[in-house]
C-alpha positions in Angstrom: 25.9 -45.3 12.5 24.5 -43.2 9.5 27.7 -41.4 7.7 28.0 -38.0 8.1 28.0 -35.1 5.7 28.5 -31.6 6.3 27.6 -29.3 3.9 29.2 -25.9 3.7 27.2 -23.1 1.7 26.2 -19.6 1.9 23.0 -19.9 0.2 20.1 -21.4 2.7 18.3 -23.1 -0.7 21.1 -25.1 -1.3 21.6 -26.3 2.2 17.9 -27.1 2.7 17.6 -29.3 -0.2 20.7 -30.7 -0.2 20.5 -31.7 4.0 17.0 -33.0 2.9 18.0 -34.9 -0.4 20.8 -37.0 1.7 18.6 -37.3 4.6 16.3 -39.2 2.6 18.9 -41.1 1.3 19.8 -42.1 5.4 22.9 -39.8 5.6 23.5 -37.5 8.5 23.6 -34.0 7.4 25.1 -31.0 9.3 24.7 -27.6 7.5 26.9 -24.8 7.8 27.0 -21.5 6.2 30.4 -19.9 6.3 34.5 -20.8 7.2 34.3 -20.7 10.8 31.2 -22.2 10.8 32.3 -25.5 8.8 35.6 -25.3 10.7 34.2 -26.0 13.8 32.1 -28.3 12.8 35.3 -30.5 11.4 36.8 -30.3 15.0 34.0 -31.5 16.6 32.7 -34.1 14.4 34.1 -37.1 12.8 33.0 -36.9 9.1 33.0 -39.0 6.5 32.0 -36.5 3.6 32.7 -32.7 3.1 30.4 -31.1 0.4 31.8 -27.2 0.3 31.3 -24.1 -2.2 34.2 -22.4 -3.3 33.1 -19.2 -2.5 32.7 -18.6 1.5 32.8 -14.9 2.2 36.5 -13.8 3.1 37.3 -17.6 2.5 36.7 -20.4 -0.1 36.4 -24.3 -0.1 39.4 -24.5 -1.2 40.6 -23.1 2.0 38.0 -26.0 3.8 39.8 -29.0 1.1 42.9 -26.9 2.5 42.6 -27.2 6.2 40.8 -30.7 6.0 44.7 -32.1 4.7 46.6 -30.1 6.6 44.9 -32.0 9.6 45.4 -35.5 7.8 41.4 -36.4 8.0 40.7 -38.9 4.9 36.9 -37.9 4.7 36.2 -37.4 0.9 35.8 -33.4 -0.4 33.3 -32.5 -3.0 34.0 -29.0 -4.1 30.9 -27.3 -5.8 30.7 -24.1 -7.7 28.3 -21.5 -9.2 31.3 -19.7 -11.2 33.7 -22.7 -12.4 37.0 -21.3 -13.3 40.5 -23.1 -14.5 42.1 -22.1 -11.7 39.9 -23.1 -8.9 39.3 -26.6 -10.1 43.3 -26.7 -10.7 43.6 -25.8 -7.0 41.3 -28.3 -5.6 42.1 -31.3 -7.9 45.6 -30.6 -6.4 44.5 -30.7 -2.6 42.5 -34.0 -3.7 39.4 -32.8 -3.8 37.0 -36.5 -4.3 34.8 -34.2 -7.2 34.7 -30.6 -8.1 30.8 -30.0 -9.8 29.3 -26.9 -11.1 26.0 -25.1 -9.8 23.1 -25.8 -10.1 23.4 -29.4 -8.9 20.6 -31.9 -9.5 19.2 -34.4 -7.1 20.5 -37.6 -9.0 24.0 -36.3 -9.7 24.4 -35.6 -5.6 23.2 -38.6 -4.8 25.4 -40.3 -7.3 29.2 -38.6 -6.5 28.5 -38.6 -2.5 27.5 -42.5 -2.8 30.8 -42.8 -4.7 32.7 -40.5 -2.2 31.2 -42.6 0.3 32.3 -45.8 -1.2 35.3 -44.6 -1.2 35.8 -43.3 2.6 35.3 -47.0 3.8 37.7 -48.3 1.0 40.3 -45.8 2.7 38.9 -46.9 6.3 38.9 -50.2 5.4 42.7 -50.2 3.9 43.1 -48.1 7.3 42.1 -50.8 9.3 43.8 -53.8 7.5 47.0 -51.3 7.2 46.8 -51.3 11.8 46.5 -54.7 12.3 49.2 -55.6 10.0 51.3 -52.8 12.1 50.4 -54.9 15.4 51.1 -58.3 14.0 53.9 -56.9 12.9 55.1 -55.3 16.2 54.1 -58.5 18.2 56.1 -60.9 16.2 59.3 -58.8 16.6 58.6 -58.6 20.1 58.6 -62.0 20.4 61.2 -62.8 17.8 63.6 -60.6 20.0 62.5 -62.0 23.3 63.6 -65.4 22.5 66.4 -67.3 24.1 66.9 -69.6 21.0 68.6 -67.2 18.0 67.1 -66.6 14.8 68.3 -66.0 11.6 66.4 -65.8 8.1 68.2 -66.0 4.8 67.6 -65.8 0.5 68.5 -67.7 -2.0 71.5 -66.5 -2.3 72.3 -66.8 1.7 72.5 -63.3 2.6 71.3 -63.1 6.0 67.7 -60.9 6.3 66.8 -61.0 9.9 68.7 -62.2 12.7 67.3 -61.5 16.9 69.7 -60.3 19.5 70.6 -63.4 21.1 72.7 -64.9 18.2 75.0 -62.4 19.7 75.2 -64.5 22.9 75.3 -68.2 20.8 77.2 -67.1 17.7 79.5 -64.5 19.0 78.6 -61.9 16.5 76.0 -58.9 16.6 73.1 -59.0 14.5 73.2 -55.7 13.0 77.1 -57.0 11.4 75.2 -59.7 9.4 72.5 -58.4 7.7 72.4 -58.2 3.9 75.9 -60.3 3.9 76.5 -63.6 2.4 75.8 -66.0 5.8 78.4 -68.0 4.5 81.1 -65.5 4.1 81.0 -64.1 7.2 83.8 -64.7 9.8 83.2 -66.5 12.7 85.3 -69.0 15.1 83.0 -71.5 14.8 82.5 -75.0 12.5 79.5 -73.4 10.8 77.4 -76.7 10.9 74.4 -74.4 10.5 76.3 -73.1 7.0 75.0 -76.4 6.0 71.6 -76.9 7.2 70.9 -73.8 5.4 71.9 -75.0 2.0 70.4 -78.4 2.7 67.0 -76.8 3.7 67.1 -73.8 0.4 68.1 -77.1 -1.7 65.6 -79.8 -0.9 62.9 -77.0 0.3 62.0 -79.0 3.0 61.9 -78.7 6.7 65.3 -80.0 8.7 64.2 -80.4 12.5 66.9 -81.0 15.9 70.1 -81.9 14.1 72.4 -81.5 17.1 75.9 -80.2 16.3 79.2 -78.8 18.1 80.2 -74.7 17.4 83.7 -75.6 18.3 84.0 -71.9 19.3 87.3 -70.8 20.4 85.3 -69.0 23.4 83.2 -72.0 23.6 85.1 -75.2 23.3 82.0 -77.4 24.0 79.0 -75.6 22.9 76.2 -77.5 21.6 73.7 -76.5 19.8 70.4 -77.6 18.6 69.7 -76.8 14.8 65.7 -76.7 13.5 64.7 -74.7 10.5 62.0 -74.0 7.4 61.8 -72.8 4.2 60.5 -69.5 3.8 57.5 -69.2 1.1 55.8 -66.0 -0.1 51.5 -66.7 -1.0 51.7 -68.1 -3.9 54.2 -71.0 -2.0 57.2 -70.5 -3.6 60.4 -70.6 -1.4 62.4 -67.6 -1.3 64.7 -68.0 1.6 65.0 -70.3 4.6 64.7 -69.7 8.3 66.9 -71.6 11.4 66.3 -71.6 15.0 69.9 -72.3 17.2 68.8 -73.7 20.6 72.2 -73.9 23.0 71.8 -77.3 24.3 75.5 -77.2 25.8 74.1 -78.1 29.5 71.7 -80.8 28.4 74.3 -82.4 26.8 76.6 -82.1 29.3 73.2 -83.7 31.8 73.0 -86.5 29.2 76.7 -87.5 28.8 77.3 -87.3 33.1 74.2 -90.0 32.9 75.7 -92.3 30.4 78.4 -92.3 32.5 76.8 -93.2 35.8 74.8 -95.5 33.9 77.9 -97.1 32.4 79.6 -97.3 36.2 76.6 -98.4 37.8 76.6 -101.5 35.0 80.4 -102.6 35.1 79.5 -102.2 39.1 77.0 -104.7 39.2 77.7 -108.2 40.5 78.8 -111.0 37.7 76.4 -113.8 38.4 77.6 -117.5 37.1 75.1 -119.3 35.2 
């Protein structure tokens, strides 16, 4: 699609050669010549560039930059004038106004500040677009890092807990929200805190520590088993600044695993003794 320009102005010179100068240039150009005029135009049309006069009849283009950020629309505002004054330029350099230029305008310099306003309305759709996907990735992972059934819990350096999901509440006894930004270590719990030292082993050695299998010895939980797996966490230029652990309660596999040794151990002493 060609980006868009309107141009708001009074005088039917100026919007002639400037909706013919960009046109050449492969822009499309809408031309307006008063407020309501451009107004309308903005809520109809999705711009990329706004090239306004300051003076507008009963209103100015600073009223346009003015009602252009009140709506939170991103499309660069060039602000032209055929009487500069301190004042004016003040105002629209503090609505952020992309350029504020002084009549008469020539071909080459409009050609040169909307290319660079242009330039930079797909930086900002750009950043935009990079800023939403980041949002989603984001908003996926913590749906699926608070769906599991296995508890997470991400720590620094120093062991103070970052993240933790829901179910740590049902493994660990304890609610996430209680152990965030507190030392891991410190933190009360019924438990043997065999995951206290995976942690450290994993932050020390910066290496990866997968299935060590180890008893909670919970007070509510006598026989819990869990499964213990966990990372280091690295920022881009792959240094570790924290470390992550999955808990898995494997409590009813075990208890599957024991109840078979056991058969398997009956069944053997059941079998006949055969005399060589």
């Amino acid at each position: 699609m060609k980006p868009r320009v309107l141009v708001v102005d009074d005088e039917e010179s100026i919007r002639f050669a400037f909706k013919t100068h960009l046109s050449n240039e492969g822009y499309e150009v809408m031309t307006e010549e008063d407020y309501a005029s451009g107004i309308k135009v903005l809520s109809e049309n999705e711009l990329d560039i706004v090239i306004t006069d300051v003076i507008l009849g009963g209103h100015t283009g600073v009223d346009i930059l003015r009602e252009i950020r009140n709506r939170g629309m991103q499309c660069p505002v060039i602000v032209i004038t055929g009487e500069p004054n301190i004042e004016t330029a003040a105002d629209a350099v503090r609505l952020g106004a992309f350029d504020y230029l002084p009549k008469p305008i020539r071909k080459k310099t409009l050609l040169r500040v909307t290319s660079h306003a242009l330039r930079h309305r797909n930086l900002i759709k750009e950043k935009n677009r990079i800023e939403a996907e980041n949002e989603r990735y984001r908003l996926n992972l913590d749906a699926i890092f608070r769906s599991l059934q296995d508890a997470i819990i991400t720590v620094d350096h120093d062991m103070r807990a970052l993240e933790a999901n829901e179910t740590i509440k049902v493994i660990c006894n304890f609610s996430s929200h209680k152990i965030i930004g507190k030392d891991f270590t410190k933190f009360k719990t019924s438990c043997s805190k065999s995951c206290h030292n995976v942690l450290k082993e994993i932050l020390k050695t910066k290496n990866s520590i997968g299935e060590f299998r180890a008893e909670c010895k919970c007070k509510d939980r006598p026989n819990q088993v869990v499964l213990l797996t966990g990372s280091p966490l690295k920022d881009r230029e792959e240094r570790v600044f924290g470390a992550v652990m999955v808990i898995r309660d494997i409590t009813r596999l075990n208890g599957l695993e024991r109840e078979l040794k056991e058969r398997h151990s009956l069944q053997i002493n059941k079998m006949p003794k055969i005399n060589a």
